[in-house]
C-alpha positions in Angstrom: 0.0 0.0 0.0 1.0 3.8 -0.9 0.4 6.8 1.1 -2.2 9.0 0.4 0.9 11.9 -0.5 2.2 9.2 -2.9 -0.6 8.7 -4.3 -1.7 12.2 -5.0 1.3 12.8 -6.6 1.3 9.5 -9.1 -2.1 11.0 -10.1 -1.4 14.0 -10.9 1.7 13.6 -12.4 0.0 11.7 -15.2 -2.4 14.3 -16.1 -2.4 17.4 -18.2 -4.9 20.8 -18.6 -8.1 19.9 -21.2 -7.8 21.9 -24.0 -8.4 25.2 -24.6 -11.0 27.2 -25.9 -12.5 30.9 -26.2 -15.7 31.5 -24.4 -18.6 34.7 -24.3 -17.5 36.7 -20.9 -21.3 35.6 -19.6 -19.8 31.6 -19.6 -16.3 32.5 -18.3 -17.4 32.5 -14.2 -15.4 29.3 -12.4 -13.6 28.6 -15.8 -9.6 28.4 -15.7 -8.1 31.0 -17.8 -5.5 29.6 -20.2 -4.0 32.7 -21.3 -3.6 36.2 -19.3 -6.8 39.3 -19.2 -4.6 42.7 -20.5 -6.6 45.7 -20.3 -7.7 47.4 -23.8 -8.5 50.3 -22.1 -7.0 52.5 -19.1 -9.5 52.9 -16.4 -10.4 55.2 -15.6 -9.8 56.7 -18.7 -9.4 59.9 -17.8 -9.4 61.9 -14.2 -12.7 61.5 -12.8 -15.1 62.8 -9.8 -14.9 60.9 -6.7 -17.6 62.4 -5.3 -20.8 64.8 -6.1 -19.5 68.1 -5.9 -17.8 71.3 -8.0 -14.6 71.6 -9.9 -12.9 74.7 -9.4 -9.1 75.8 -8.9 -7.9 74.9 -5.8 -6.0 78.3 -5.4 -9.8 79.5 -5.3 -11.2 76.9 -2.7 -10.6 79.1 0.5 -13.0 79.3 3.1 -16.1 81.5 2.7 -14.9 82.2 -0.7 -17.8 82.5 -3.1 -17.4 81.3 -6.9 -19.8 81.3 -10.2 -20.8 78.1 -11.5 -20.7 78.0 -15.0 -21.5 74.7 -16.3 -22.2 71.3 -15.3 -20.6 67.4 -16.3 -23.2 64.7 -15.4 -20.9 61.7 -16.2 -20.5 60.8 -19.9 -21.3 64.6 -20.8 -18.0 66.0 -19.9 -17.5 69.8 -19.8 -16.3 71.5 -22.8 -15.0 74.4 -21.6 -11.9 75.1 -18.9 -12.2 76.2 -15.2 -11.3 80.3 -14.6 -10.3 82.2 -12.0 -13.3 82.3 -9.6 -15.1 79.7 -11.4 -16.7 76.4 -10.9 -18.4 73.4 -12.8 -20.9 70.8 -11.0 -19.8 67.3 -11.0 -21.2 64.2 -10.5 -19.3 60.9 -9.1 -17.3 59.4 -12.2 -17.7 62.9 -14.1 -14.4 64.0 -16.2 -12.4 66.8 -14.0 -12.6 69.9 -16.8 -9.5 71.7 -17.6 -8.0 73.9 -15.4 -9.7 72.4 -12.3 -7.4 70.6 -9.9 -9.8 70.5 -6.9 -13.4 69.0 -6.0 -15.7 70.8 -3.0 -18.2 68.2 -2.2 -21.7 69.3 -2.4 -22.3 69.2 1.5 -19.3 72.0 1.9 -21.0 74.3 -0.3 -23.8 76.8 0.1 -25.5 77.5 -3.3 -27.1 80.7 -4.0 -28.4 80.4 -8.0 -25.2 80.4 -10.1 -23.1 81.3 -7.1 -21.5 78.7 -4.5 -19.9 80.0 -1.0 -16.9 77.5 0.2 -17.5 76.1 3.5 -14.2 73.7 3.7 -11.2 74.6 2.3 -9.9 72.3 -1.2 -6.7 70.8 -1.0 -5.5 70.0 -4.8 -6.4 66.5 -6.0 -8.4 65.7 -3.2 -11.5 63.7 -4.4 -10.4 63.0 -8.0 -9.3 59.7 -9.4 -6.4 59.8 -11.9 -6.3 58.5 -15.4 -5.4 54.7 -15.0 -5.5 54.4 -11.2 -7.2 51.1 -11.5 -5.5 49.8 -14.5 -4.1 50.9 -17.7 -4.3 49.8 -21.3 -1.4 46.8 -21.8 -1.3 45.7 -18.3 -1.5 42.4 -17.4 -5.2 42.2 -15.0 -5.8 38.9 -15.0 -2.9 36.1 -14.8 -3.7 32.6 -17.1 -3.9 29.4 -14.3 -6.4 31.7 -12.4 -10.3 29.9 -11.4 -12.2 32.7 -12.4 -14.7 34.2 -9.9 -17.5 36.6 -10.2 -15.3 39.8 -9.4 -12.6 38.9 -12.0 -15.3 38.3 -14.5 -16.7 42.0 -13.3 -12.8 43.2 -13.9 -12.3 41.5 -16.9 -15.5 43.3 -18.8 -13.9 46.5 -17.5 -10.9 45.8 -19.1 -13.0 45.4 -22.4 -13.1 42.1 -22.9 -16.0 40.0 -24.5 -14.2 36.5 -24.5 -12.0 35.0 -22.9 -9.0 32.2 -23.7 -10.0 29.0 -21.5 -9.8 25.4 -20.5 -12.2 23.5 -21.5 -14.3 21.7 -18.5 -13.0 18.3 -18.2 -15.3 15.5 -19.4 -15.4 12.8 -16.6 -17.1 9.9 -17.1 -18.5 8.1 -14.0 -19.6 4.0 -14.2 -21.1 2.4 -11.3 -20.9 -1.1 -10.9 -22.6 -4.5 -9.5 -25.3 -6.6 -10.0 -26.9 -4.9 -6.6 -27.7 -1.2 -8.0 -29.9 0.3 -8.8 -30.6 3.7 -9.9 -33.1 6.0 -7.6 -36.5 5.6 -8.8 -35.9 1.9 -10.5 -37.1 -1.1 -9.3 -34.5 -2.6 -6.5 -33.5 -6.1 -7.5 -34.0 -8.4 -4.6 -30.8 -7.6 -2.2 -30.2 -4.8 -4.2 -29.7 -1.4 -2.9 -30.2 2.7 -4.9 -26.7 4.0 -6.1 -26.1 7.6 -4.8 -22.6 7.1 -5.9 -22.9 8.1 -9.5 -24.9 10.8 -8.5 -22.8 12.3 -5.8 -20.0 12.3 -7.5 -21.6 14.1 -10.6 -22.4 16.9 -8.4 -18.7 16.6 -6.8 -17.2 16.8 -10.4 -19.8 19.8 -11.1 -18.4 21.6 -8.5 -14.9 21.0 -9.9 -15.4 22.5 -12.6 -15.7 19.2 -14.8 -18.8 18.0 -17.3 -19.4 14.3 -15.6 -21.1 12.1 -17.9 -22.9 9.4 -16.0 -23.0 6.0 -17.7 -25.7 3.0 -17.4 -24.9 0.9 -14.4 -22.9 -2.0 -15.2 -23.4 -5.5 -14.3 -20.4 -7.9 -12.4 -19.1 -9.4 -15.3 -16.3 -9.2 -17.0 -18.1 -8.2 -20.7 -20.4 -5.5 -18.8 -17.3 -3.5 -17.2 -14.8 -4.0 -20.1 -18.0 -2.4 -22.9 -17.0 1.1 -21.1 -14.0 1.0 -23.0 -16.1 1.6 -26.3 -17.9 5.0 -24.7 -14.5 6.8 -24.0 -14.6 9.4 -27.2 -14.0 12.6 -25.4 -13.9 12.1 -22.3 -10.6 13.0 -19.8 -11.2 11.0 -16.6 -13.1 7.5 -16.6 -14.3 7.3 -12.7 -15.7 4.0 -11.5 -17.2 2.8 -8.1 -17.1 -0.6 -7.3 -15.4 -3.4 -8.0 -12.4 -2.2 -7.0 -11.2 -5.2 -3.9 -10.8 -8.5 -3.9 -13.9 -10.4 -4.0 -14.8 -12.7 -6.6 -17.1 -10.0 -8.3 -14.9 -7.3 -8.0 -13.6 -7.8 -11.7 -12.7 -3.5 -12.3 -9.3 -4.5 -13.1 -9.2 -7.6 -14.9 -12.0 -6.5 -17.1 -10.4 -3.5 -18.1 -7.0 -5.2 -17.9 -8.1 -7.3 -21.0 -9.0 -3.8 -23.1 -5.9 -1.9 -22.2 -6.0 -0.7 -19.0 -2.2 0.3 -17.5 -2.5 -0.2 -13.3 -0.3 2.7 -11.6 -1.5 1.6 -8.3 -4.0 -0.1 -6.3 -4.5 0.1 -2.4 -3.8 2.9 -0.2 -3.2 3.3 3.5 -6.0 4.7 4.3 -9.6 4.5 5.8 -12.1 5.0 4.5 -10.9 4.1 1.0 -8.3 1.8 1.2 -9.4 -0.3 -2.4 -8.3 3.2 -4.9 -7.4 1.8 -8.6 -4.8 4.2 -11.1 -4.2 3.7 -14.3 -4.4 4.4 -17.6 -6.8 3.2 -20.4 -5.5 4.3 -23.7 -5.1 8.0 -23.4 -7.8 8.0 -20.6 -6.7 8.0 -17.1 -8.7 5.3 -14.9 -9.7 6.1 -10.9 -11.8 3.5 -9.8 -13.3 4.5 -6.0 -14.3 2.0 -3.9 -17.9 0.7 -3.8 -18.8 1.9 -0.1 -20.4 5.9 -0.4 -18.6 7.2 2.4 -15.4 5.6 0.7 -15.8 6.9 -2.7 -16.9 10.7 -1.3 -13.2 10.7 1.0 -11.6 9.6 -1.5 -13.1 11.9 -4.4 -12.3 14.7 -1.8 -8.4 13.9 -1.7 -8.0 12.8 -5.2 -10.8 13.2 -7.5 -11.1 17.3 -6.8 -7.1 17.9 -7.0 -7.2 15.6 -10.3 -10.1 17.6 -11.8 -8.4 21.1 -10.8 -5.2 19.5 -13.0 -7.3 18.4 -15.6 -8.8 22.5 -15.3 -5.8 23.8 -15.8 -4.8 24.7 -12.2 -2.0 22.9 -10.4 -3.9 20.4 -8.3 -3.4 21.3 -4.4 -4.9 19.1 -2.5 -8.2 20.4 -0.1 -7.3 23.1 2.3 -7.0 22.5 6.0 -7.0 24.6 9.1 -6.4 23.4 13.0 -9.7 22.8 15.1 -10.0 21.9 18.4 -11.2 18.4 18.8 -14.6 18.4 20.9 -13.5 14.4 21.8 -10.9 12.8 22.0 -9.4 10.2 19.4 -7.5 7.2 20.2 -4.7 5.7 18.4 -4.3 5.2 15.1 -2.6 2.5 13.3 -0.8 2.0 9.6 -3.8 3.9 7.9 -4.4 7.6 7.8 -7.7 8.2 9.1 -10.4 10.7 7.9 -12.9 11.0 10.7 -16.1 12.5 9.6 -17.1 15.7 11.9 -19.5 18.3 12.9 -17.9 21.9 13.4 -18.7 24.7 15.9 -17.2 27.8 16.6 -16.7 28.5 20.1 -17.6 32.6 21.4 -13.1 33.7 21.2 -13.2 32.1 17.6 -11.3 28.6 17.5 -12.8 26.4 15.6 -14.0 22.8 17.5 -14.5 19.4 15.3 -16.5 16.5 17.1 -15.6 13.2 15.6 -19.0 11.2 14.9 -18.8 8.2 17.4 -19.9 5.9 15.0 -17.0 6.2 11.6 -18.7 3.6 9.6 -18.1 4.2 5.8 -21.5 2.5 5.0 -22.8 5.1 6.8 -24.1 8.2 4.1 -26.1 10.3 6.6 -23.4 11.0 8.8 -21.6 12.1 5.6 -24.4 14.0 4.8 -24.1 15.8 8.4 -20.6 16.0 8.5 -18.7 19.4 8.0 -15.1 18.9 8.6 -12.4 15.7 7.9 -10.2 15.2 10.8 -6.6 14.0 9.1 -5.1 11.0 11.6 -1.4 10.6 10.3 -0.3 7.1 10.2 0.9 5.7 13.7 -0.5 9.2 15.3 -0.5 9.5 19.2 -4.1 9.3 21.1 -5.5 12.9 21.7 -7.3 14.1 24.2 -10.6 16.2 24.2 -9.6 19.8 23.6 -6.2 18.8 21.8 -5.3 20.8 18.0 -6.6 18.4 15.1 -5.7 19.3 11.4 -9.5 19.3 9.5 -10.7 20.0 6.1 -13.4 21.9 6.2 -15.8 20.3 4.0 -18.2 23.6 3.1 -15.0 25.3 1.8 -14.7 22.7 -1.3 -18.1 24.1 -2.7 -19.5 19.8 -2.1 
């Protein structure tokens, strides 16, 4: 057996980013850029308002000084002609700064008499305005490629000009369940049978991703059942199968996709839940087959599915974030196997963060799943812990599952 580290790494060392294509701005939110955002515009374009006010001369913004409004500059109707002695133009916030004006008097510092304004705070020069390119200007770099694109860079990105934008492509993953046992939710249950969540779990896992899953028909435990997925591989970058995956007499993942190809990397890691992982390679597809068991094949989607689908993205691959909770009980030993206890989290009144192990860690066990909100990581060999002790968690509301 390989460590989970190992593991990771062997994975991801064996993929590479989907293609890349261009996409309409309105499609670009949680997509991977694949080349850099530079600005085709300087923004602001020119020096604007700040705030609602007057442009004047700041050598004419003394207090109780009284000036003659002359114009006015709603924004996108700049002022056409140039700031005087003794003069001022009403602005708006965003409005073009005329010429001649190097001050703003906001609107609540003035007293307006008809055409005639009488300074109540004194202007300092540049005060209130925004200079030409003080958010960005044309040619410069806004967006690196290799970034997942959120909402605010898609707002930057449009104020940089852009339409479309240079992307991955969402990576195709193709998910088979297997056994005689399943069936899907709403099907009739063969006798002893039980309703696969697995395939649809991890579709919504792989949504939130970033990848396109493509759920196939359940497949029976026989060899001719498991090895016909080879044929419905066109286009697809990941082939993820639950089930079949130990060593029972019908789990039959690897010879039956052994005899069309498939190239085993690995198979067994120490860890619990998940402990039967298959990858390999099938043709140009890469292979993860997740163990049967739902609790199994969500931690092990967690560690290795999402950092495989953020490679596959474009991205590097990190694996899930972790912080340090407090542990609201304690833990015994552990043995050979990392552990991933499922957990609730609370956050206690001065902040820390306290993650209660479920008593019962049974992988069959999908409600507590369900419930749970953090991981606790148990190293290999790690020392008992006592109630209160640090604990390294993921935090399971982070990864968007």
């Amino acid at each position: 057996m390989i460590s989970v580290e190992e593991a990771r790494a062997r994975i991801l060392a064996d993929l590479r980013p989907a293609s890349i294509e261009t996409v309409a701005l309105a499609a670009a939110w949680n997509r991977v850029l694949a080349a850099p955002v530079t600005a085709r515009l300087t923004q602001p374009p020119a020096d604007v308002s700040a705030m609602d006010g007057y442009a004047l001369r700041a050598a004419d913004g003394a207090m109780q000084a009284t000036l003659e409004v002359i114009g006015a500059a709603p924004a996108g109707h700049p002022f056409a002609g140039r700031v005087g002695p003794g003069q001022a133009v009403r602005l708006f916030t965003g409005s073009v700064i005329p010429a001649g004006a190097d001050g703003i008097v906001i609107q609540e510092d003035v007293t307006r008499d008809g055409d005639l304004i009488t300074i109540r705070e004194a202007v300092t020069a540049g005060r209130h305005i925004r200079r030409a390119g003080q958010d960005f200007a044309a040619g410069e770099v806004v967006i690196a490629a290799g970034r997942r694109l959120t909402a605010r860079d898609v707002g930057l990105a449009a104020a940089a000009n852009h339409p479309w934008l240079t992307v991955h492509r969402r990576p195709r993953v193709a998910i088979l369940a297997t056994g005689d046992e399943i069936a899907m939710p709403g099907e009739p249950i063969p006798a002893g049978g039980i309703v696969s969540s697995n395939s649809h779990a991890l579709a919504a896992l792989v949504r939130a991703g970033g990848g396109e899953p493509v759920v196939l028909p359940v497949a029976a435990d026989t060899i001719e059942a498991i090895s016909a997925v080879a044929d419905q591989l066109a286009g697809i970058d990941m082939l993820v199968t639950t089930g079949g995956a130990s060593v029972g007499d019908h789990d039959l993942v690897i010879s039956a996709l052994q005899a069309r190809g498939l190239a085993v990397d690995f198979w067994k890691i120490a860890m619990r839940p998940g402990k039967p992982l298959i990858f390999g390679r099938l043709g140009d597809v890469p292979v993860l087959g997740l163990p049967g068991n739902p609790v199994s094949a969500l931690v092990c989607a967690i560690l290795f599915l999402l950092p495989a689908l953020g490679r596959l993205s474009g991205l590097p691959g990190d694996p899930p974030p972790t912080l340090l909770a407090r542990l609201g009980a304690a833990v015994p030993a552990n043995d050979g196997r990392a552990d991933f206890l499922r957990a609730t989290l609370r956050r206690l009144p001065d902040g820390a963060l306290v993650a209660t192990p479920f008593v019962r860690q049974d992988s069959s066990m999908l409600r507590l799943m369900a419930a749970s909100q953090a991981l606790i990581l148990r190293a290999p060999r790690a020392e008992a812990l006592p109630e209160g002790a640090d604990a390294v968690i993921i935090p399971l509301d982070s990864l968007g599952i």
